[in-house]
C-alpha positions as CSV (number, residue, x, y, z in Angstrom):
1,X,-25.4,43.3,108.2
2,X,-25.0,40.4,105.7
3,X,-21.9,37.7,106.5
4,X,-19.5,37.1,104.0
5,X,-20.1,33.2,103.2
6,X,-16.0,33.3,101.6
7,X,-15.2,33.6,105.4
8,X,-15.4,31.0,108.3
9,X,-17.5,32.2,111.1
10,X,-14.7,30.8,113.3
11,X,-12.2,33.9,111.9
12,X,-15.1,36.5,112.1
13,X,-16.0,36.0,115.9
14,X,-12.7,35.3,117.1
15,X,-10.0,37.9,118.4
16,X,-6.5,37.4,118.0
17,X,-4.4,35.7,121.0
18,X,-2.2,37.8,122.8
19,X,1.3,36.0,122.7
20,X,2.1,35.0,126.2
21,X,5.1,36.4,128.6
22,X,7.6,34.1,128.6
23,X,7.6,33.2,132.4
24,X,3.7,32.4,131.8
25,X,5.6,29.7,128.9
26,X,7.5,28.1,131.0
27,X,4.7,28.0,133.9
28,X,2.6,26.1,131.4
29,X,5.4,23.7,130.1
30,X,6.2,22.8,133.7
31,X,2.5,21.8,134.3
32,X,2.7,19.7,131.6
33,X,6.1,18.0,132.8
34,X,4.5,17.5,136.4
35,X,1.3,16.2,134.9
36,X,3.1,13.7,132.7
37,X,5.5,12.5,135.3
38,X,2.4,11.9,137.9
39,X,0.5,9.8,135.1
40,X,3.7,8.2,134.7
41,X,3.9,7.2,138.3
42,X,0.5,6.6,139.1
43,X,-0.6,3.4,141.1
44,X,-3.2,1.6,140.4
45,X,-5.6,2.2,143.5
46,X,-5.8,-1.2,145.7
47,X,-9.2,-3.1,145.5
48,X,-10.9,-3.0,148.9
49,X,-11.7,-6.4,150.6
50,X,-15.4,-6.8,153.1
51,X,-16.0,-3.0,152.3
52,X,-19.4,-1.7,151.9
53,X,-21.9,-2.9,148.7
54,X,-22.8,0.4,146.3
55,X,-21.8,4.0,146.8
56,X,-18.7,5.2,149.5
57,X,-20.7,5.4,152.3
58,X,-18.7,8.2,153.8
59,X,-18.9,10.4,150.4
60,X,-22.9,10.4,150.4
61,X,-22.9,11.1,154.4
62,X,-24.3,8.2,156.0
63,X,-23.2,4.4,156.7
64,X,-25.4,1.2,157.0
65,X,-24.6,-1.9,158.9
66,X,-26.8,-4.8,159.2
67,X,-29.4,-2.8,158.1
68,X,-29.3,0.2,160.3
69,X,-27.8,3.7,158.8
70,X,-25.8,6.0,161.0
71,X,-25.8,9.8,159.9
72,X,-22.0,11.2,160.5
């Protein structure tokens, strides 16, 4: 069980790709188009104004105000 070193490992551990169905082709290049039109017309997100210091408050679960925390 000695490896050829003439060969890259890469060729001798990997199977050949099965060519994909056409409909699967044009599923993929769509993606792709909707992607790259949603980056195109991104916003940039607004800043927020006398929100809460540090983490989202409402993503970790609880919220603090003048120094008392509320669990949702």
């Amino acid at each position: 069980m000695t490896e050829d070193p003439a060969l890259p490992a890469t060729a001798a551990s990997t199977p050949e790709r099965k060519q994909l169905a056409p409909a699967a082709q044009r599923a993929l290049a769509e993606a792709e188009a909707r992607r790259k039109a949603a980056e195109a017309n991104a916003k940039p997100v607004a800043k927020e104004f006398q929100g809460p210091k540090g983490p989202e408050p409402t993503r970790y679960g609880d919220w603090e105000n003048k120094g008392i925390a509320s669990d949702f």
